[in-house]
C-alpha positions in Angstrom: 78.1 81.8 82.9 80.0 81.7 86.2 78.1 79.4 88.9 77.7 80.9 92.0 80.3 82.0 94.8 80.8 79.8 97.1 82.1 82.2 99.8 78.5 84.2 99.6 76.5 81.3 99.5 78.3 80.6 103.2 78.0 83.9 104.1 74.4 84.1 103.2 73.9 81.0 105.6 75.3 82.2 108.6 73.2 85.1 108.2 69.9 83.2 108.0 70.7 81.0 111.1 71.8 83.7 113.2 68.1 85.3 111.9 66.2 82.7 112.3 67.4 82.4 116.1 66.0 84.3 118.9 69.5 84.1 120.7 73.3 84.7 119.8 74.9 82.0 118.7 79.1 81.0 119.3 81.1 79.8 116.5 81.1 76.1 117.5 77.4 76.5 117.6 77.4 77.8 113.7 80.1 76.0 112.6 78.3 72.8 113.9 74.9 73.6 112.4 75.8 74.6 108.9 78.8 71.4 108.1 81.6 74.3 108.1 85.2 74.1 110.0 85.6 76.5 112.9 88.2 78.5 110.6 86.4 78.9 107.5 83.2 79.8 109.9 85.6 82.3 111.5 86.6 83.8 108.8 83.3 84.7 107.1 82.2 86.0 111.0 85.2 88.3 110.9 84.1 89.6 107.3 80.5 90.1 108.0 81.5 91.9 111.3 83.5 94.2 109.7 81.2 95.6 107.0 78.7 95.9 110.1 76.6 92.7 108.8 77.2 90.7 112.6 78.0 91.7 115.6 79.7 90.1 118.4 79.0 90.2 121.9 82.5 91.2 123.9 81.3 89.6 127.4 80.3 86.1 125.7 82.0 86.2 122.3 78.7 85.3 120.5 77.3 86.5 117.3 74.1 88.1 116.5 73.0 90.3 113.3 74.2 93.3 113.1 72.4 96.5 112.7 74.1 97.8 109.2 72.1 94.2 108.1 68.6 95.1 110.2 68.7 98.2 108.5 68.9 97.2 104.8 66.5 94.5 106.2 63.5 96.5 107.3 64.4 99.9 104.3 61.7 98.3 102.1 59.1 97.9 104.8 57.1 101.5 105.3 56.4 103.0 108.8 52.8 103.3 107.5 52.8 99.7 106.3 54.0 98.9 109.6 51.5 100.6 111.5 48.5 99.7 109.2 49.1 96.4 109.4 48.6 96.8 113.5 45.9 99.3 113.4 43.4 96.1 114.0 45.6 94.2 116.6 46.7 97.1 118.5 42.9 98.3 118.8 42.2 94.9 120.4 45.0 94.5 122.6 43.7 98.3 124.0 39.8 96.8 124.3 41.4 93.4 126.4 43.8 95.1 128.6 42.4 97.9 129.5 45.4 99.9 129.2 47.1 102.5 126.1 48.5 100.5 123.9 51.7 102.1 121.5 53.8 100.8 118.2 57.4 101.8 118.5 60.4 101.8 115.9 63.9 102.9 115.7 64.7 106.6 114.8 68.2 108.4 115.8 69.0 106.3 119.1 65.0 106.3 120.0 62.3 104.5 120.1 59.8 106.6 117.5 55.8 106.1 118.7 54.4 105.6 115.4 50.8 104.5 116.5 49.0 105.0 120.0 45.6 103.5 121.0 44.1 105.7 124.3 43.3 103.6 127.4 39.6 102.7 126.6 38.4 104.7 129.6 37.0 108.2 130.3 40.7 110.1 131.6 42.0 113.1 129.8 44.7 111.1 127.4 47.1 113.0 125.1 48.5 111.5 121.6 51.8 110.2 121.6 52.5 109.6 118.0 55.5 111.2 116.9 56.7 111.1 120.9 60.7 109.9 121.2 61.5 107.3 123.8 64.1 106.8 125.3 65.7 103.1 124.5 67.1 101.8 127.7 64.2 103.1 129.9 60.7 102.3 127.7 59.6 98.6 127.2 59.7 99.0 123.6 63.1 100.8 124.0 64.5 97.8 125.2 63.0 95.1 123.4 64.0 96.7 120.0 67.8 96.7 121.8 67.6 93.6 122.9 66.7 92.3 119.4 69.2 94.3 117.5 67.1 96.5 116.1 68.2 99.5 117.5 71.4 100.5 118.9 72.5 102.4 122.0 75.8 105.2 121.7 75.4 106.4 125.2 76.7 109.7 126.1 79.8 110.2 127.6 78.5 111.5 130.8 77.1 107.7 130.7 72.7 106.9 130.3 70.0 109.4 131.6 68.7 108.3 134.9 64.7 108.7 134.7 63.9 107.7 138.0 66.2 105.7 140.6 65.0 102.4 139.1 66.1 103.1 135.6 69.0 100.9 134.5 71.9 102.8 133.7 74.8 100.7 134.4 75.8 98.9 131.5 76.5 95.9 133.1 72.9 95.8 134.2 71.4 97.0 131.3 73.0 94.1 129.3 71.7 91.4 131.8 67.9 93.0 131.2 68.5 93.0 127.8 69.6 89.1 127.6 66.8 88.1 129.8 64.4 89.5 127.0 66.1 87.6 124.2 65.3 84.6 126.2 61.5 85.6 127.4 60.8 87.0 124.4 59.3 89.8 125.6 60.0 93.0 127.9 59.0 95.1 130.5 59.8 98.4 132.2 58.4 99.4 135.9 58.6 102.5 137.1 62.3 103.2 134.7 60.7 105.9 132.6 58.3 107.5 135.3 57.5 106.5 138.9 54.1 104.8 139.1 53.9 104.1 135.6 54.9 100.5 134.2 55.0 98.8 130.4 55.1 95.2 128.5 56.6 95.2 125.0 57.2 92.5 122.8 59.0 92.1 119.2 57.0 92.4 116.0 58.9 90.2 112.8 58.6 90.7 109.2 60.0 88.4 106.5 63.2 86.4 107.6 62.3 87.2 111.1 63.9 89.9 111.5 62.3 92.2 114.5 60.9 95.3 112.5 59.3 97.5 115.5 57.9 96.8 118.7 54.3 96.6 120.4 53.4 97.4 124.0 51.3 98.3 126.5 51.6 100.7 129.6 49.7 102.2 132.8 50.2 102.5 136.2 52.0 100.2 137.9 49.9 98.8 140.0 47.1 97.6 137.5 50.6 96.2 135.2 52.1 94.6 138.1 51.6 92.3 141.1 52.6 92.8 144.3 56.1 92.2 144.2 56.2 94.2 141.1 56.5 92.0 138.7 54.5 91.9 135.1 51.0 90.0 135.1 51.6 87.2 133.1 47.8 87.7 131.8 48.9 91.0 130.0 52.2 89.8 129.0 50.3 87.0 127.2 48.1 89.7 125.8 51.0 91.7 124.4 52.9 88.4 122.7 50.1 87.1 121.2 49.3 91.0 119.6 53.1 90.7 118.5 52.6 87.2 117.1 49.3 88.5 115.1 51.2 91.6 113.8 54.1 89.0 112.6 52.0 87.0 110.9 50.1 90.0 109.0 54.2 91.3 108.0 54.9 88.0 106.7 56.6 86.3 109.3 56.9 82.5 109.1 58.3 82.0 112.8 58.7 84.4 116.2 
């Protein structure tokens, strides 16, 4: 029997370091970590991009998975699996906040709510399963882009502007969307809605690969300080629901 392919067994490599990052990487950077020349490296990078397996950031020239790969990634895991998995976490991250707590996943250049825990208060509340977000202006949106989950194809008359805070200049929208690689969480004030605010963070399944996205949302001024900026007591809340929900898919590191 032929022994295996040398080529693919690279291949396969590159793949599971660029998962198993929370950042994109540069080719010195892979070439370095997995004993490969910068030309062989190069060559496998240019392969995988093209059958849509990486991708490669055109500012910074760095790699990252690509979404034809997230895709085959996360076919076997069901939206119910998902959300059953979360019912438990997603019911106590509600109870600690104080706030309505939602479970997001890709659909058709959205963020689709697949599970929504009411603010545990008295208020009139209505269900937003099945609601479609938009991507760059929800929390969850933009944590499932900045992950490479999901994918943006704006329109040509350029992104929806929600409110005058929502980001819509690409430029912009990029340098929010590094920031959460980095944190490893996101948020959105007032993007969506004025007065309202949200904290989202990445849920992983096996490989590490982000699968969906939990988060939380209310009015601004019980998500936010002063200056508008997240509460690092609910953002802490939100990562460590994330982190639970990871571990229940599977997840070995986040």
């Amino acid at each position: 029997m032929a022994g295996p392919v040398q080529s693919i067994e690279r291949a396969a490599a590159i793949l599971r370091l660029l998962a198993a990052g929370s950042r994109r990487l540069g080719l010195g950077e892979i070439a370095s970590s997995l004993g490969l020349a910068k030309g062989t490296a190069h060559g496998i990078l240019r392969t995988l991009q093209g059958v849509g397996f990486v991708e490669q950031d055109e500012t910074t020239g760095k790699y990252q998975l690509g979404a034809a790969l997230l895709h085959l990634g996360t076919s076997y895991l069901d939206v119910n699996e998902l959300r059953s998995r979360s019912l438990n976490w997603a019911d106590a991250l509600a109870a600690r906040s104080g706030e309505a707590v939602r479970l997001g996943t890709p659909l058709e250049g959205q963020v689709l709510v697949v599970h929504h825990v009411f603010r545990p208060d008295d208020t009139l509340q209505t269900l937003d399963v099945g609601t479609l977000l938009p991507l760059h202006a929800s929390s969850l949106g933009k944590v499932l882009l900045a992950f490479g989950t999901a994918t943006l194809d704006p329109p040509e008359e350029g992104l929806r502007a929600y409110t005058r805070h929502t980001l819509v200049d690409p430029g912009e929208l990029n340098r929010a969307l590094a920031e959460i690689r980095e944190l490893g969480w996101g948020a959105e004030v007032q993007e969506m809605s004025m007065g309202d605010a949200g904290i989202a963070a990445p849920i992983r399944g096996h490989g590490g690969l982000v699968v969906g996205a939990i988060g939380l949302s209310g009015r601004v001024e019980r998500i936010c300080d002063h200056r508008g900026r997240p509460l690092p007591a609910l953002v802490a809340l939100v990562r460590d629901a994330a982190r639970a929900i990871s571990r229940e898919l599977g997840a070995t590191r986040w």
